[in-house]
C-alpha positions, 0 to 999 in steps of 0.5 A: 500500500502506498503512503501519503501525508495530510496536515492540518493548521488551521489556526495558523496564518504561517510557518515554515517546514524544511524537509532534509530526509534521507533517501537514496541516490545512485545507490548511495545514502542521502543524509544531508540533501534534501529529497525529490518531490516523487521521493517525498510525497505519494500519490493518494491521500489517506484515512489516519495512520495512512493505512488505507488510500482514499483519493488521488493525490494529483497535484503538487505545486512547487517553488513556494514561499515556504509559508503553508497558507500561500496556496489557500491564499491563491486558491481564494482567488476569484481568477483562480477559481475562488476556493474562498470556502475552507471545508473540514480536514480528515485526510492524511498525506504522506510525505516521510511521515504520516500527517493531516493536511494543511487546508482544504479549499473549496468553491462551496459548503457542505450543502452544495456540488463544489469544486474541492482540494485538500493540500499538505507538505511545503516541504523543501524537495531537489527538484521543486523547492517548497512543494505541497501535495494536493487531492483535488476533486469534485464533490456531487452533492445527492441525496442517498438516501441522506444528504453527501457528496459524492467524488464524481471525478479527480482528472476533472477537478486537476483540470479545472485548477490548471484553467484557473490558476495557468490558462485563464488567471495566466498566474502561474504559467510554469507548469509541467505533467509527470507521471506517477501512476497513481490510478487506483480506482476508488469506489465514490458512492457506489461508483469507481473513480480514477485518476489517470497517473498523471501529476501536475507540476504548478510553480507558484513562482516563489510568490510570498505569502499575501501577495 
């Protein structure tokens, strides 16, 4: 089973987290570089413990500012789709250790069909500075036989990121796809629902935190 992190602070407008983990490299030890973003994250988000995968993690945004609220700060932005609603945490994230996520950004309540991403790391990785893991998602809202939501997509919701935040806001125009293989179907409501192992790469520029 593959591991990921989740971590929550809500309460917390800003900190910094640097990651110097051991990995290895060439057959060798790393003891003082820091990791690779595909060594540090999985791709899938977690229940507690990180004992059993719950959604697709298939985005990472890189070159951060180091400051865990930057991303939510963006993401609130109506140019980047207003995920101005912060929606409750309870999944996990693996990045070294098992963790709860950091935000959770959403275009709506919990009463309403929205778009949705839960996020976790800004761990410093060789590859992409600060990077963050994200889980975006859509959330259906039905009635079965009580009130939820139900995910009815990952690859959509990625999608839907990548309009606002690259091709529409034309923020973020640095960007690049990787493949992870994350594309264990899971079943939403009766229904199964995958990603298709691609991540997307999306560079917040070093943009510091309120900008």
């Amino acid at each position: 089973m593959v591991k990921a992190n989740y971590i929550r602070m809500a309460a917390v407008a800003m900190a910094f987290a640097a990651s110097v983990g051991a990995g290895s490299f060439l057959g060798s030890l790393r003891v003082s570089h820091a990791a690779s973003i595909s060594q540090t994250f999985s791709g899938y988000s977690f229940n507690a413990g990180c004992n059993n995968a719950i959604d697709a993690a298939s985005m990472v945004f890189t070159q951060g500012s180091s400051s865990i609220y930057e991303i939510q700060v963006h993401a609130a932005r109506a140019s980047h789709g207003g995920y101005s609603y912060v929606a409750g945490l309870d999944q996990y994230f693996w990045n070294g250790s098992c963790s709860l996520a950091h935000e959770s950004p959403a275009t709506g309540d919990d009463f309403v069909s929205r778009w949705h991403f839960r996020y976790g790391g800004q761990i410093f990785t060789s590859d992409g500075g600060y990077a963050s893991i994200a889980s975006p998602h859509f959330d259906q809202r039905v009635f079965n036989p009580f009130p939820q939501h139900c995910t009815t997509t990952f690859d959509g919701a990625r999608a839907n990121i990548e309009y606002h935040w690259i091709t529409d806001g034309g923020e973020h125009p640095t960007f690049y796809y990787s493949w992870w293989g994350n594309t264990y179907a899971f079943s939403k409501c009766g229904t199964l629902v995958a990603s298709n192992g691609w991540n997307t790469y999306i560079d917040m520029n070093g943009v510091p935190y309120g900008s």
